[in-house]
Each structure stands twice: as C-alpha cells, then as structure tokens.
C-alpha positions in Angstrom: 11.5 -2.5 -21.5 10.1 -3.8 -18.6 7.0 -4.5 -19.1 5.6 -7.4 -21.2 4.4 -6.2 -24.7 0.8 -7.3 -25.7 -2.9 -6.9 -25.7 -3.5 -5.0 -22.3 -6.2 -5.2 -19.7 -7.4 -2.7 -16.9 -8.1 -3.9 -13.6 -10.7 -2.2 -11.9 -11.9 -2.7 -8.1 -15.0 -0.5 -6.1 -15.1 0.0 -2.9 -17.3 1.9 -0.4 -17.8 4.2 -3.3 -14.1 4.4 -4.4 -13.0 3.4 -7.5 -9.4 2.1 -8.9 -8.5 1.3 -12.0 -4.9 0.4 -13.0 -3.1 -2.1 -16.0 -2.6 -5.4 -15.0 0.3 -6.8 -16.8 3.6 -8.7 -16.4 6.6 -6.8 -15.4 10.5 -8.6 -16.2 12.3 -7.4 -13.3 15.3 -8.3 -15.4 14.9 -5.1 -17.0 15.2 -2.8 -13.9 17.6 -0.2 -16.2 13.9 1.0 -18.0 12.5 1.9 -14.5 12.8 2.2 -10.7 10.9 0.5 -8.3 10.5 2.3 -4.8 10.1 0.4 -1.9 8.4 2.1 1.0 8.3 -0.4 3.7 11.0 -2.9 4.7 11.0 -6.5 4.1 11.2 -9.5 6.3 13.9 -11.5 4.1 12.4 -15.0 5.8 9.1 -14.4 4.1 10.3 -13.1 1.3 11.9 -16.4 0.7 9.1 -18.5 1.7 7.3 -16.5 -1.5 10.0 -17.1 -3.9 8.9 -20.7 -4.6 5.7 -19.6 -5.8 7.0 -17.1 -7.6 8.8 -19.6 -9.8 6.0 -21.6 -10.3 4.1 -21.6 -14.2 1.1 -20.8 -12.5 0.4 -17.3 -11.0 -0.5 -18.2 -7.4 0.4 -14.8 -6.2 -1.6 -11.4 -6.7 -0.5 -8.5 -8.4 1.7 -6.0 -6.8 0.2 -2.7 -6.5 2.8 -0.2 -8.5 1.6 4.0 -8.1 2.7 6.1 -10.9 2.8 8.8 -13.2 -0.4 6.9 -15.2 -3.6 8.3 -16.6 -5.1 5.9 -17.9 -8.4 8.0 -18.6 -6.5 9.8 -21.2 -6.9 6.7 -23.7 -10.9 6.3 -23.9 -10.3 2.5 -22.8 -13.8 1.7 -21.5 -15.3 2.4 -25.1 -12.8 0.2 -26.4 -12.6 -2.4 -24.4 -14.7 -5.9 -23.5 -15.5 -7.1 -19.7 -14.0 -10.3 -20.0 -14.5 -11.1 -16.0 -16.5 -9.8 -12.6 -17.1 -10.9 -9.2 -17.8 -9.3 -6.0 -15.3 -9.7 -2.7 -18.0 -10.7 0.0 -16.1 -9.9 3.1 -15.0 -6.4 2.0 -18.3 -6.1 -0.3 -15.9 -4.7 -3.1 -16.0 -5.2 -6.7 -14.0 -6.3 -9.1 -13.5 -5.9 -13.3 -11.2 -6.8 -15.5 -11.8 -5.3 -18.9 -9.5 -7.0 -22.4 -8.5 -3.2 -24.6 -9.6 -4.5 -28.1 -8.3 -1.0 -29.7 -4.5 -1.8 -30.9 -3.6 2.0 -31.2 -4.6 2.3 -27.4 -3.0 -0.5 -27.0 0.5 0.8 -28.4 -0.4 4.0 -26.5 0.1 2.2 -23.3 2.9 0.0 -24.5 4.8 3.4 -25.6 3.4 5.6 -22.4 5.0 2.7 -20.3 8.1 2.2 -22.1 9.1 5.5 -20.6 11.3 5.6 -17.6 9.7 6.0 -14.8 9.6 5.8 -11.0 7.1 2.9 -9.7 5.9 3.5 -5.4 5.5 -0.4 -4.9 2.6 0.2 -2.4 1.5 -3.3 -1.5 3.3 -6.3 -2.4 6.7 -5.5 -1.2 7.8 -9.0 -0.7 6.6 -10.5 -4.0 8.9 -8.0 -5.4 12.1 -8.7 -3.5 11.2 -12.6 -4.0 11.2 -12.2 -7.5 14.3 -10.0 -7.7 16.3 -13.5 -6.3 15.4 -15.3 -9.1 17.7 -16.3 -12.5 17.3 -13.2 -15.2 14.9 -15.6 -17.1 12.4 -16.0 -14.1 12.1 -12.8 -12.6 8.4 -11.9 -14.0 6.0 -10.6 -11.6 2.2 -9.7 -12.5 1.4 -6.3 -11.2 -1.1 -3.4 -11.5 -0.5 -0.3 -12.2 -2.7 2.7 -11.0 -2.0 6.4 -11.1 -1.4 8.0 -7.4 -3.7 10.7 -7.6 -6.5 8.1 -7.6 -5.1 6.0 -4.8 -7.1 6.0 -1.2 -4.2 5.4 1.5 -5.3 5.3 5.3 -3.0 5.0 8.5 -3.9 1.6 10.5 -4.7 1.9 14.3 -2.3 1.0 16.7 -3.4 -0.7 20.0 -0.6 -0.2 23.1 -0.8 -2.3 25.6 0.9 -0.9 28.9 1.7 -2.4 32.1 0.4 -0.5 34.7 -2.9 2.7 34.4 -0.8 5.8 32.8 -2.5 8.8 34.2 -2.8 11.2 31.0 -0.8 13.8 32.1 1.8 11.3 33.0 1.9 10.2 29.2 1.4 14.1 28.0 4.3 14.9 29.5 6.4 12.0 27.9 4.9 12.3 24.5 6.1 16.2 24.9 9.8 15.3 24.8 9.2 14.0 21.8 8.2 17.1 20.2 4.4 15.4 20.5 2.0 18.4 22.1 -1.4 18.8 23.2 -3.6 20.2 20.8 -6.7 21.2 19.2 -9.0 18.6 17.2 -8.8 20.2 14.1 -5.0 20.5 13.8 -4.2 17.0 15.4 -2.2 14.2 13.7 -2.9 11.8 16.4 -6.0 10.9 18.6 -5.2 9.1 21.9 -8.0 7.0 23.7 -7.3 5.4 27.0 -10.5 4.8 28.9 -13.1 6.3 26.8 -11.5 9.7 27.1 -9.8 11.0 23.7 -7.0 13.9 23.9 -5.7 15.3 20.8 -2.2 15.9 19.5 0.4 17.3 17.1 4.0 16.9 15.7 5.3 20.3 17.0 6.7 21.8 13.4 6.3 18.8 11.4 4.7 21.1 8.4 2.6 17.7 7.8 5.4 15.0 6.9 3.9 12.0 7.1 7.1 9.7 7.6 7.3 11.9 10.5 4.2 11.3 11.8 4.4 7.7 11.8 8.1 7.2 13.1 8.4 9.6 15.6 5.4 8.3 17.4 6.0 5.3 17.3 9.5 6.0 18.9 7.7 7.8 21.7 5.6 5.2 22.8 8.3 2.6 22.5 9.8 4.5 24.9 7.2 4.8 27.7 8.4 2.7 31.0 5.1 0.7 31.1 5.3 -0.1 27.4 4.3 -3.9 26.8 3.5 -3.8 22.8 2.2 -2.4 19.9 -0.1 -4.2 17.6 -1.2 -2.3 14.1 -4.8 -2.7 13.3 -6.8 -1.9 9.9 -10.1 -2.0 12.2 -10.4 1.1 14.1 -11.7 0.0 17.5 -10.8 1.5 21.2 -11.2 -0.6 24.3 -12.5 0.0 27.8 -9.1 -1.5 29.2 -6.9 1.1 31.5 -4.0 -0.6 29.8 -4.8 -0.3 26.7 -3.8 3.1 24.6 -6.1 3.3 21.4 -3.7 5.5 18.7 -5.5 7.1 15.2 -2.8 8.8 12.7 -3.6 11.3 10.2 -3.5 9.6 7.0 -0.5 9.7 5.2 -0.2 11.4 1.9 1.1 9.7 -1.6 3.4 12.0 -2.0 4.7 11.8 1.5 5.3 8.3 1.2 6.9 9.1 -2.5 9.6 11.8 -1.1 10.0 9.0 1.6 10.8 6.3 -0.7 12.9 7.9 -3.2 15.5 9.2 -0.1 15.7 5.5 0.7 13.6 5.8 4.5 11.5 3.0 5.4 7.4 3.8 6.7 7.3 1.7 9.6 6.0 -1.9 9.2 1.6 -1.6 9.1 1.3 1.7 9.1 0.4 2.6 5.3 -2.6 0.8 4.4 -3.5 1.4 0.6 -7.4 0.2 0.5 -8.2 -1.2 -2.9 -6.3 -4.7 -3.1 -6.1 -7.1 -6.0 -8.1 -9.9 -5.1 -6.8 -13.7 -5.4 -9.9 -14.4 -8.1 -7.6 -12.5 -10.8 -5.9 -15.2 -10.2 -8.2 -17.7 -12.4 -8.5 -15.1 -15.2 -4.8 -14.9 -15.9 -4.3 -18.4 -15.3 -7.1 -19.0 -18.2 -5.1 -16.6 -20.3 -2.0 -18.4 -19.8 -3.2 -21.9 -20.9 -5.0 -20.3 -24.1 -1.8 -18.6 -25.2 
C-alpha cells in the first residue's frame, strides 16, 4: 500500500472561480509495486538533488506534489462529514485555500480501500520532489502529496517569448514554420497565435487530430531552428511586446488526457509548457507540521 493509512483530509484551493479539491496524505514511495507514478516532464538531476536534503528532513519543508487520478472524491459525502480545521487566502494569486479533517471512519476506510487499488498517478507538478525522494533509503522515501481527480484539473499552455536577432518579415517565418508541417490558418481552428509587432497570424499543426505533445514539441523544434533564433523563455503571464525581435507565442491548452497518453508511452512535455493552475501553497506547510508534533 502506498499510501499512509489514517484519518484523511481534503485539500481544497479556489481560484478565479475554479475549484480543486484532492486528499492530502503521505505517500511511501517504497511501495511503488501498489501503483505507478507518471512523470510528464523531465528532471534536472542537479536540483533534484539540491531537494533531497529537505526531503529527509522531520519537518515537511516541501509542498505536496500534485498526483491526477482516477479519484472522485464527491462520491463519499466528505464535506458533511468533515471539520475545517485550517484557511487562509494566497494574496498574490488571491486564491483560497481549505483543509478540511474527515471525522466519518467508514469514509475514511472508503478512501483508504478506494486508494489501495492500483492505479496510475500523472505527477503533474512536483516532478523533482518525487525523483528526490525516490534516492532516499526504503525507510525515508515518504513524500506528502495531493491527490485530485483529472477531470477537475484546469491545465493552461505558458507563453513563450522568442527573442530573434534580426526583424523576420512574417512571410519569411510563414514559410519556415510551413516545413514544419505548421500552416497558416483560421482563428478558430488555430493551435498557435504568433505576435511580432502588434500584428497576430494564426496557425495549425497540419493533421495533428489535436495531440497536444505535438503541439508543444514540434513548435518548439521549429523555432529552434529559425537562423535568427536567440532564445526562448516560457512565461505563465501572457504578455506580447512592441519589440521587432521579439515573437510573442500562445498554445492551445493542452488536454489531461494528452498529457496522460503522453506520459504512460514514456515522452517527455517540454520543460514550462504544462502549467496546472491550482498549486498547493507553502502555508499547508504549518498545518501538517502541527499534525506531526501532536501525533
């Protein structure tokens, strides 16, 4: 079983009239036999291992990773059986955050048994807590995570801000973006807005049949590739800029399953370019912590 066997308690974070609620509990990564955990993005090994003394500390000083999976937690009645134990709000992205103790022990065991099944885990933020963790002694490798279901999830596609070394006349870049299958099209079928200059042209992945993984790779390959490319910079603020050498990019957001076929045939989504919105905020932090010393 991988996941820690007591009284459970739902997370639950607001924002900009979204709501996502999940189980925050301890998973033993010791125990990966009982269930698989599905990477979507790769790892920088150096960070990981600047995170792995924290993660051997007593003290949870890391959030929780953010797990997607087969969960319904609606299905168990929890908020008429369970106590707000804590609440604050996150002043600079005005969300809110709840985390509720389940006082019921048959929902309790309903979760404990639900989540005792086998079952495939998207780790969508959090990646390098995870692989930290996994380098740690059998007895260590805990990590606190949250578990939400992934048809309530809100995932968005970050901006991407080209620099380039010299103006690109739009044709020009037309033209290159059409070898790589990328064509011209009309707003309402596009998967990528371009803005260079304040004017915006629209585009496609010519027969992509909407494959996210697609989406994101293959563009990026493209503009790697033009000869005045200086860099690439991901952004979670959508902004565009006056600059002639500046190329403003907007993806199509990618879908869960998308990124769940992805992940479970072993391909990587490019570094920044899934951004899940709802994030487990540090203050958690001091309810668990309280937990741990009262136990």
């Amino acid at each position: 079983m991988g996941f820690d066997k007591r009284t459970f308690c739902i997370y639950e974070v607001s924002q900009k009239n979204s709501l996502l609620a999940g189980v925050l509990t301890e998973f033993d990564l010791s125990d990966l036999n009982s269930h698989v955990l599905l990477p979507h993005e790769s790892v920088s090994v150096s960070h990981a291992m600047k995170l792995k003394k924290y993660v051997t500390q007593k003290q949870f000083v890391l959030p929780p990773s953010l797990l997607i999976g087969p969960l319904d937690i609606n299905l168990f009645a929890w908020r008429t059986a369970s106590e707000k134990v804590a609440s604050w709000e996150n002043e600079s992205d005005k969300s809110e955050h709840s985390i509720y103790l389940i006082k019921c022990d048959s929902i309790n065991q309903q979760l404990y048994n639900l989540l005792s099944n086998k079952q495939d885990w998207l780790i969508a933020d959090g990646h390098h807590r995870v692989f930290a963790a996994k380098q740690l002694h059998s007895s260590q490798r805990k990590l606190m995570v949250w578990l939400t279901a992934k048809e309530d999830v809100v995932v968005k596609s970050f901006t991407l801000q080209v620099k380039i070394s010299t103006p690109l006349h739009m044709q020009t870049l037309v033209k290159h973006l059409a070898q790589f299958g990328i064509v011209e099209c009309d707003k309402k079928l596009a998967d990528y807005a371009l803005v260079n200059k304040d004017k915006t042209r629209y585009f496609s992945l010519h027969g992509n049949n909407a494959d996210s993984y697609r989406i994101q790779t293959q563009l990026r390959q493209a503009l790697c590739k033009l000869p005045q490319f200086v860099s690439l910079v991901p952004s979670s603020i959508s902004t565009t800029s006056e600059d002639a050498l500046t190329i403003t990019v907007s993806c199509r957001d990618p879908y869960i399953e998308d990124i769940f076929a992805a992940a479970k045939a072993g391909k990587y989504f490019p570094e920044k370019s899934t951004l899940f919105t709802h994030k487990a905020d540090s203050r958690v932090l001091d309810y668990l912590n309280q937990q741990a010393v009262c136990a």
